[in-house]
C-alpha positions, 0 to 999 in steps of 0.5 A: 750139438756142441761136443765139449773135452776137459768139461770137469775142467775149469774152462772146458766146465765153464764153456760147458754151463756158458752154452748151457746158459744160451740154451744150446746142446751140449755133450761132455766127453769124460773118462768116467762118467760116474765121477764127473760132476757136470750140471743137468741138461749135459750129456754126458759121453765115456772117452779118451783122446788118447784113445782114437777109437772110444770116441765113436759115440761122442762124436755122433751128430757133433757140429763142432768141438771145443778141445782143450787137449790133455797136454803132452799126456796124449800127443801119442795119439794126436795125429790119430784123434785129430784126424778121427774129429776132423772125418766127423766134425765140421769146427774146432776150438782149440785152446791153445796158448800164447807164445806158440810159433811156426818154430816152436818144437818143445815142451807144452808150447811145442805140443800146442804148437804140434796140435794146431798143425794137425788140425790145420792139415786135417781140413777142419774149419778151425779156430785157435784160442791163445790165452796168456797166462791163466789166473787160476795158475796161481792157486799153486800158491793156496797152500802156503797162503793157507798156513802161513799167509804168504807166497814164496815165489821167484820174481815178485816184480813180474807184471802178467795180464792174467786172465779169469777162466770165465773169459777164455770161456766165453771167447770161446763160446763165440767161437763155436756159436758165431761165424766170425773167428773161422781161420782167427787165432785170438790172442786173449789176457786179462784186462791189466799187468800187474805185479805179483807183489800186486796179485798177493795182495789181492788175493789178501783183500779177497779173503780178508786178511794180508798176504805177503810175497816173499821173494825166492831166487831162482836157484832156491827155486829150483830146489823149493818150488820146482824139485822134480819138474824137468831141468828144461822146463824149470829154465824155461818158467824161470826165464819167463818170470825174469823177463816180464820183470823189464817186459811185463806179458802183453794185454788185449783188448780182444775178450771185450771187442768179441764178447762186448764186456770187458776182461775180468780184473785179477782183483775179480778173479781173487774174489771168486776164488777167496774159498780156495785160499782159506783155510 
């Protein structure tokens, strides 16, 4: 038995029908069952990872878990629910990010950073999945492209590899299937950087119809696109917009070498996702 979290979640719900598809068992842990709608043949289990003792059933039998944890919301309580998953399972597949240290103390990285120590300590078998930036990030824009057929964002010139849903999902499915990445902390991205000028437009191609990428400075940003988000965080999403400009986010080749297909382009991304950018 598999014991998926975030299971209503992008990746976490694509683990999900991927586990499904090779006919494994699978039990999704959810806040409330009644709305979570997750295909049939998954049972379904109430819980709460910021709840150490609600998590008595999920973990009954489970062999291992894949974690995606509720970022900084829950990090109250990560001591106690990684030390309660670890006394019950044998493996955890974390998603983690990359860019996480030994010295990384703050914001989301320090929190991934945080849970990766824990489960360390805690004397599970483990592995780390670190994705570079997720494609779907990029649905902040839908909105804008909806009602006007434009993106206005920082730093048009910034090449990031982004990465399909499907793809971490499926890096992770090894992961809890096969033996091979016990210990490992895969580095995962798409296939390609490229420009966010270049993702507007594909983005346009998949829906049918131009999208422009109007570029906002950083300091327009802070007040447009970023009012009420924490000071340091904005810095931070702005500092790395700026350098990807001169250094564009790494790319791997690791979702082909572990899954033998090669990463799903951005291109193929956008066209799985052109509903959400119709109006």
């Amino acid at each position: 038995m598999i014991l998926v979290t975030g299971a209503t979640g992008r990746v976490g719900g694509s683990v999900v029908s991927q586990l499904l598809d090779k006919g494994l068992s699978v039990r999704a842990l959810v806040r409330d069952p009644q709305r979570a709608l997750l295909p049939d043949g998954v049972h379904v289990v109430r819980g709460d990872l910021a709840d150490p003792g609600s998590l008595g059933l999920a973990l009954e039998g489970v062999d291992s878990v894949f974690l995606v944890w509720p970022t900084m919301e829950a990090d109250h309580a990560a001591s106690q629910t990684i030390a309660e998953i670890a006394r019950r399972v044998r493996h955890i597949v974390y998603l983690s990010s990359n860019g996480v240290s030994e010295d990384t103390t703050e914001g989301i990285l320090g929190s991934h950073a945080k849970l990766e120590r824990l489960i360390e300590d805690s004397g599970v078998e483990w592995t780390f999945l670190r994705p570079g930036g997720f494609a779907a990030n990029t649905l902040a824009w839908a909105e804008q492209i909806q009602a006007e057929g434009v993106v206005r964002w920082v730093h048009g010139a910034a090449r990031r590899a982004l990465i399909h849903e499907r793809d971490i999902a499926a890096v992770g499915v090894v992961a809890l299937t096969e033996e091979g990445l016990k210990g490992a902390r895969p580095t995962i991205t798409g296939p390609e950087a490229i420009t966010q000028f270049e993702q507007a437009q594909a983005i346009g191609a998949a829906i049918g119809r131009p999208v422009r990428f109007e570029e906002v400075t950083p300091e327009d940003a802070r007040q447009e696109l970023f009012a009420g988000l924490p000071p340091a965080l904005v810095d931070g999403i702005l500092a790395a917009h700026a350098a990807m400009v001169t250094q564009p986010e790494m790319v791997t080749d690791t979702v082909e070498q572990l899954t033998g297909t090669s990463a799903r382009t951005f291109g193929e991304w956008a066209a799985d996702h052109a509903a959400d950018f119709k109006s």
